[in-house]
C-alpha positions in Angstrom: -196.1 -87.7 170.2 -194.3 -84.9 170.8 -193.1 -82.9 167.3 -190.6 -80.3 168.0 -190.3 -77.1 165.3 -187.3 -75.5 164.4 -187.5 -72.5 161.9 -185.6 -69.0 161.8 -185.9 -66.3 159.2 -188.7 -63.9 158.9 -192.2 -63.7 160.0 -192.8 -65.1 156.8 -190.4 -68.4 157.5 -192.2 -68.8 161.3 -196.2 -68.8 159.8 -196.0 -72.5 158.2 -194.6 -73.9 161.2 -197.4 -71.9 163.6 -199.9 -73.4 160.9 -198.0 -77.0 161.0 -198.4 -76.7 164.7 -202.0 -76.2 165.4 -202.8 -79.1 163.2 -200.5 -81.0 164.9 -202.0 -79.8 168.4 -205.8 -81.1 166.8 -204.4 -85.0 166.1 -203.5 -84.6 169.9 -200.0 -84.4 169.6 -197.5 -81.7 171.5 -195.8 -79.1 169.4 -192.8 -76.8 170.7 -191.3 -74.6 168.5 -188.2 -72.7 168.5 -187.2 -70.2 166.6 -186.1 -65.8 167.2 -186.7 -64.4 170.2 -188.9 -61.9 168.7 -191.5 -64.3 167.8 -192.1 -65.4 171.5 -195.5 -63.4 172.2 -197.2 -64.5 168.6 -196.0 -68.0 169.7 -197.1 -68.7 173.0 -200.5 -66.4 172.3 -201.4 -69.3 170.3 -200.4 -71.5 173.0 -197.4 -73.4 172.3 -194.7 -73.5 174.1 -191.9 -71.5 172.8 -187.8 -71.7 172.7 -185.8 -69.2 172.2 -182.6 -70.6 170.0 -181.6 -66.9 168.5 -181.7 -63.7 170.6 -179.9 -61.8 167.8 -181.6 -59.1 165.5 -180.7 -59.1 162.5 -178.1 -56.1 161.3 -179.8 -53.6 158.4 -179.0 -54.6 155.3 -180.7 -52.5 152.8 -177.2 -51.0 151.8 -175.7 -53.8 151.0 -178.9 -55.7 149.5 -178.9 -52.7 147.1 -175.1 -53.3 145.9 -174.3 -57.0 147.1 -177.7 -59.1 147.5 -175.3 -62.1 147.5 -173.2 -60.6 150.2 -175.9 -59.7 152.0 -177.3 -63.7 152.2 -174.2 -64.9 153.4 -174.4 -62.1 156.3 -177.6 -63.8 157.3 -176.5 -66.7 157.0 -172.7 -66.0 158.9 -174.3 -63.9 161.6 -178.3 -65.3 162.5 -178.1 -69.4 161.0 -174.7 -70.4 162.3 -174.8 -69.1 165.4 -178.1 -70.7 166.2 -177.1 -74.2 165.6 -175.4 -74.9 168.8 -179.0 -73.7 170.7 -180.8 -76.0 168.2 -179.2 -78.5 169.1 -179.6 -78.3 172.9 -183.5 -77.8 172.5 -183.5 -80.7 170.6 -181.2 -82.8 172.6 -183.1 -81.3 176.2 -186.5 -82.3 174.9 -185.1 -86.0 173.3 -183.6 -86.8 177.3 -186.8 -85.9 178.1 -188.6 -88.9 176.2 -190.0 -89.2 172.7 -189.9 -87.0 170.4 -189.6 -86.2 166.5 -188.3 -82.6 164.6 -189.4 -80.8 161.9 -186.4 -78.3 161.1 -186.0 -75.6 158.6 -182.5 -76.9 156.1 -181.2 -73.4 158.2 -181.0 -74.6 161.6 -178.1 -76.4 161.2 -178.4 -77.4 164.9 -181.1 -80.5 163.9 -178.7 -82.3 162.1 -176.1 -82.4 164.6 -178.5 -83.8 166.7 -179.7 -86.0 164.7 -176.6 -87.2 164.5 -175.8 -87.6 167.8 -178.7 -89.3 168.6 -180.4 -90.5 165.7 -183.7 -88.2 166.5 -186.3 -88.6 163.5 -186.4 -85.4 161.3 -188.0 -83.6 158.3 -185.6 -80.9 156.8 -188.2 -78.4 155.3 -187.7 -76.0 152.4 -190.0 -73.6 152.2 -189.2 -72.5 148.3 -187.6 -74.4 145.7 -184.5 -72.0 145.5 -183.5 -73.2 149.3 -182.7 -76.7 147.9 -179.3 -75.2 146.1 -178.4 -73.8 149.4 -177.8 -77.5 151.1 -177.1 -80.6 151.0 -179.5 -83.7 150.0 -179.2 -85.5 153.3 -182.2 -86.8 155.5 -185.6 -86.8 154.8 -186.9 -83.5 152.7 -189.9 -82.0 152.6 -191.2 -78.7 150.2 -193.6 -76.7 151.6 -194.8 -75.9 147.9 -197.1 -77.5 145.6 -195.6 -79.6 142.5 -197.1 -77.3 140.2 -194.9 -74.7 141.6 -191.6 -76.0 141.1 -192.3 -78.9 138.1 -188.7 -78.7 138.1 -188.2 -80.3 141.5 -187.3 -83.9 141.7 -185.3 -85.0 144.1 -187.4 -83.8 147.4 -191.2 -84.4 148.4 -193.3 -81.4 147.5 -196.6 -81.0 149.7 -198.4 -77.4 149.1 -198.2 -74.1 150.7 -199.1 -74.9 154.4 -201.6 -71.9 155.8 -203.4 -71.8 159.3 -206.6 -73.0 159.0 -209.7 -69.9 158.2 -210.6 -70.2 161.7 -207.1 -68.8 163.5 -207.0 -66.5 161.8 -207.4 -62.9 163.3 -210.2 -60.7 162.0 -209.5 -57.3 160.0 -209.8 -54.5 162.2 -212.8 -52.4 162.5 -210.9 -49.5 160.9 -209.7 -51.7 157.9 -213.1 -53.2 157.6 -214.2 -49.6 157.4 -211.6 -48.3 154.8 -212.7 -51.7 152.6 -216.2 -50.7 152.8 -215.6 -47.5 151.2 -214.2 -48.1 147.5 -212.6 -50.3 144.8 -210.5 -53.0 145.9 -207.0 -51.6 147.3 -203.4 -52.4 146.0 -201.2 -54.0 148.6 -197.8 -53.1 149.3 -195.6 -54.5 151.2 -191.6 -54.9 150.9 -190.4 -57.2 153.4 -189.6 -57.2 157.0 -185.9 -57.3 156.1 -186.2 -54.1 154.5 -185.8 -51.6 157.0 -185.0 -48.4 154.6 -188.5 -48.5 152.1 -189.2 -45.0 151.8 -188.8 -44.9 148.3 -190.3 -47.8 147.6 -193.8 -46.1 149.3 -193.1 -42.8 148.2 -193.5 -44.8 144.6 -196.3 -46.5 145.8 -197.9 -43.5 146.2 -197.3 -41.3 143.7 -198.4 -44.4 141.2 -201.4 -44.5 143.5 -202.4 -41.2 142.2 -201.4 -41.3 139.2 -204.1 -44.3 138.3 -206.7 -43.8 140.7 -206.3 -46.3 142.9 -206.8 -47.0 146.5 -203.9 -49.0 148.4 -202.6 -49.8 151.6 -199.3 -50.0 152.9 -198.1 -52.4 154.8 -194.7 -52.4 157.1 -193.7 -52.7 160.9 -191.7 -49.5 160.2 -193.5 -46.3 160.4 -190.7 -44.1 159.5 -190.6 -45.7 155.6 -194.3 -44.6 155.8 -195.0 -40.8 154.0 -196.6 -38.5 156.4 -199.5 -36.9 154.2 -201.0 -40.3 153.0 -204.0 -39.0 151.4 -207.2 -40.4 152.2 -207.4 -43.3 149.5 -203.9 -45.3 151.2 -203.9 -46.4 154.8 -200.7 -47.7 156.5 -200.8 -50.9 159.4 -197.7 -52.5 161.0 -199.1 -55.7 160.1 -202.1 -57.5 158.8 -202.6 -61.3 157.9 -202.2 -61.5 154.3 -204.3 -65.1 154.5 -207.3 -62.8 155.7 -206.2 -59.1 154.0 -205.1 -60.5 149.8 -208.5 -62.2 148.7 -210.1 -58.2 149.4 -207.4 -57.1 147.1 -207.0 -55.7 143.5 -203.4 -56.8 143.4 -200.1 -57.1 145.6 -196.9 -55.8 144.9 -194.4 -57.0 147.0 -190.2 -58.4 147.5 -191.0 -61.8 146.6 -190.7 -63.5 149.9 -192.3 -67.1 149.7 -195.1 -66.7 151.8 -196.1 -63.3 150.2 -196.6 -65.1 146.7 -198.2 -68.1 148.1 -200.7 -65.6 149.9 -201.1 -64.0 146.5 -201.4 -67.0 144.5 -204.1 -68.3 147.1 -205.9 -65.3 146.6 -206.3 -65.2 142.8 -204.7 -61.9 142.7 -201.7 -60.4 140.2 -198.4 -60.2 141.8 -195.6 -57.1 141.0 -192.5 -57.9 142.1 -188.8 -56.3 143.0 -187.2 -59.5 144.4 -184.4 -58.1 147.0 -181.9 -61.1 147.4 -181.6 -64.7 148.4 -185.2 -66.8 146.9 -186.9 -63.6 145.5 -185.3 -63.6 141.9 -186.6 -67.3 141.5 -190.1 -67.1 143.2 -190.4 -63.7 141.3 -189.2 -66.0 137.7 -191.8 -68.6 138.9 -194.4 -66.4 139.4 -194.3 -64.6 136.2 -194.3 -68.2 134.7 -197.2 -69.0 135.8 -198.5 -65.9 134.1 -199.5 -64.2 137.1 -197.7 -61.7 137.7 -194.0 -60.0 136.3 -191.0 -58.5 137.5 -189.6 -54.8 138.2 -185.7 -53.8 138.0 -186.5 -51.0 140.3 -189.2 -48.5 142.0 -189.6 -46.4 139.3 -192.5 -44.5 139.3 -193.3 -45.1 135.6 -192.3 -48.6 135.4 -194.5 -49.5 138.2 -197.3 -47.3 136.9 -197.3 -49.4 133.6 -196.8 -52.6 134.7 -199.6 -52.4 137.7 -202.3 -50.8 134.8 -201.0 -54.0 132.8 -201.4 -56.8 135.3 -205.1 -55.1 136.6 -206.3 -54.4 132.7 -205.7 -57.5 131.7 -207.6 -60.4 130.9 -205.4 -63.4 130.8 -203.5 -62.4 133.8 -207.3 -62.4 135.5 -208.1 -65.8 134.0 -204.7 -67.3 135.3 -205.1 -66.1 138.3 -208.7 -67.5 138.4 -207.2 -70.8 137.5 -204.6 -71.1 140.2 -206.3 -69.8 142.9 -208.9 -73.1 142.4 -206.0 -75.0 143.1 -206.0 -74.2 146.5 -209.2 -76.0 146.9 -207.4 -78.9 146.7 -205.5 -81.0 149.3 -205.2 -80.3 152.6 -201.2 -79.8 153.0 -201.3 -79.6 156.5 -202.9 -83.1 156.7 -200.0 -84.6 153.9 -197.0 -82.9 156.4 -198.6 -84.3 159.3 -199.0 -88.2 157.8 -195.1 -87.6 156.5 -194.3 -86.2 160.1 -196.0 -89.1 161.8 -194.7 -91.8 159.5 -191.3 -90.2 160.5 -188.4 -92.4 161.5 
């Protein structure tokens, strides 16, 4: 069967459908996905065949994240979701002339259900956080990508588990990471998002909180101009590393609150520090500190994040808790439950 994917966001939105679509690929079925142009290279190195519904980047919006984070959502949503539903639904409609076929959409591209409609093509709308169900309708078949335990709250959609590529696919540590590892204490991870294009406060923080407690950290954004220029030798920066591989050799990760950041955290039995930036962030950031793993920040203030950091590392039920969820992982394989849902699709 061919399975066509449909997701647009962040890197962070694209991963679940790249895992989704290898495990696909080993029950022998053909998956396509679709999604920003930018993704194309990660996409078809893998091997899949790629579409390209969105060529548009997305305008910076630290600004107006800072003083309108609701604003700023419906900018994403006016200006990179709208105007890829037309192209969605031409892949979709190209491929279903072509014979066979079934979709697995993102609720953002809008396209699917129009041709779903058209047509009557099979197809899972997938949330990939709780706080995306509010954003849309409850039509067609829906699908979480997040365990029950999660979002208890959740009733009125089919929760599977956080889908992650499997251990193999994913791409060693580099030598020089391997290397900086090998020579201290677990690091502290930061990262704030590929949305956010203006950080440099947010490492220049990171930093000086760094130093302050004695602790080793790297830094991690595709933008090299948020990065200080006299990192000292305990803090390395890289454009990108794979969190599935990178958080379990971690003392902790402090982070926007994107999704697949807290799942990655939460897999790797690992504290959480959040500054949630707009759309999902407030509630995975509220979930996470539920789950007593973790808490929230107002802002990148150097003393704030210096005592809530020594908290979360010092203490011992937020270490227990995290012990506890991270076995939870060992469960279920939620690759195998979206692919029997996928399959069983009509």
């Amino acid at each position: 069967m061919k399975f066509l994917l449909v997701t647009l966001g962040s890197i962070g939105d694209l991963m679940p459908f790249l895992a989704l679509a290898d495990f696909l690929r080993q029950r022998n079925h053909v998956a396509i996905i679709a999604s920003h142009a930018g993704y194309a290279s990660l996409v078809r190195g893998s091997g899949f065949e790629f579409a390209i519904v969105s060529k548009r980047p997305p305008q910076a919006l630290d600004d107006l994240i800072e003083t309108d984070p609701g604003k700023a959502w419906q900018v994403v949503r006016r200006e990179l979701f709208v105007p890829a539903a037309q192209p969605v639904r031409d892949f979709i409609v190209h491929h279903a002339h072509k014979g066979p076929c079934r979709v697995i959409a993102s609720w953002n591209a809008f396209g699917a259900l129009l041709a779903q409609k058209e047509l009557g093509i099979p197809l899972l709308r997938v949330y990939l956080s709780p706080h995306a169900l509010a954003e849309d309708d409850p039509s067609g078949n829906r699908v979480g990508f997040f365990p029950s335990w999660f979002a208890p709250d959740v009733s009125d959609v089919r929760t599977t588990g956080f889908p992650m590529l499997e251990e193999q696919l994913v791409p060693a540590l580099p030598e020089a990471l391997e290397d900086f590892l090998r020579q201290g204490s677990d690091p502290i991870l930061f990262t704030p998002g590929s949305f956010m294009r203006r950080a440099g406060d947010f490492f220049q923080q990171a930093r000086a909180v760094c130093a302050r407690l004695g602790l080793r950290a790297i830094f991690l954004t595709p933008y090299i101009d948020q990065v200080p220029k006299d990192l000292p030798a305990t803090v390395r920066h890289f454009r990108f590393i794979s969190l599935q591989r990178l958080a379990p050799r971690a003392a902790a990760l402090v982070h926007h609150g994107g999704i697949g950041t807290c799942a990655q955290g939460l897999r790797a039995g690992i504290p959480q520090l959040i500054k949630p930036v707009f759309f999902d962030q407030n509630d995975n950031a509220a979930r996470i500190e539920t789950l007593g793993v973790g808490q929230r920040i107002t802002a990148n203030r150097e003393d704030e994040l210096a005592e809530r950091l020594s908290t979360l590392l010092t203490s011992s039920s937020v270490h227990d808790r995290c012990n506890s969820i991270r076995q939870r992982f060992d469960g279920p394989n939620a690759l195998a439950e979206i692919c029997d849902m996928a399959e069983g699709c009509a």
